[in-house]
N, C-alpha and C positions, 0 to 999 in steps of 0.2 A: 504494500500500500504506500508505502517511504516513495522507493523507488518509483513507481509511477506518480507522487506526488511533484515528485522533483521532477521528473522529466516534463509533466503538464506545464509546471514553472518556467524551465527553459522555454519550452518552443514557444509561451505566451510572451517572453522576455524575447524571444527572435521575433517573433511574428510585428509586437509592437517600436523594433528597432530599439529596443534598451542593450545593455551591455548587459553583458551575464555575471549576475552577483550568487552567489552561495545563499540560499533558500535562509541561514541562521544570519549571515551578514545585514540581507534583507528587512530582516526582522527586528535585529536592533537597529539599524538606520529609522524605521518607524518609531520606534518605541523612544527614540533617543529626540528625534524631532518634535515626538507626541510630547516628551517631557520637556524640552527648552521652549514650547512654546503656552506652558499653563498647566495642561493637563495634569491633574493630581497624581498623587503618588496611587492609590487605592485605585482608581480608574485605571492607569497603567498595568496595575498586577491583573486587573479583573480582563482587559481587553490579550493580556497574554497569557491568561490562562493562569494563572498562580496563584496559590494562596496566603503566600510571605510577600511582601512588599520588597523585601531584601533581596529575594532570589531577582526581581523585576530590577532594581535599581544597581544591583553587584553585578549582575551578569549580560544585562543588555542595554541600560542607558549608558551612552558616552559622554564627556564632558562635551560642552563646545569649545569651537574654536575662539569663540568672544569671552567663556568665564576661563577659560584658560588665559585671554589677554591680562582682562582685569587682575585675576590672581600674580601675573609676572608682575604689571604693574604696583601691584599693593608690595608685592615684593619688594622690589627695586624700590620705592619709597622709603620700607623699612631699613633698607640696606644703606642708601643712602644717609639719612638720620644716623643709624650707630656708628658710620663711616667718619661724621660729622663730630661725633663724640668723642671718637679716640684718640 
């Protein structure tokens, strides 16, 4: 059932001219999207099937690329500051 799951997935990903991503990569790009843009933690786990919120948030949302900025930049701010001190 996997296997033919997957393959309906390809030929829908050829047929619509997408690149072919891996059926789990797929998966968290949605879920990761779902979450930078609102979507609750609990809605996340419930739209992926889970019962932990943890399994949804550890295993399939990725950071973005933008809290990843901020985060360097909060960084570097602090970095600066202590630099300033010593």
């Amino acid at each position: 059932m996997i296997k033919q799951h997957r393959r309906r997935a390809y030929r829908l990903m050829k047929v619509l001219g997408l690149r072919r991503a891996r059926l789990y990569d797929a998966r968290a790009s949605c879920l990761t999207f779902l979450a930078n843009n609102g979507v609750p933690d609990h809605i996340l786990a419930r739209w992926a099937g889970h019962t932990n919120v943890k399994t949804t948030k550890k295993g399939y949302v990725k950071p973005d690329v933008e809290g990843l900025r901020e985060a360097a930049s909060t960084w570097d701010g602090l970095h600066g500051e202590l630099n300033g001190r010593v």
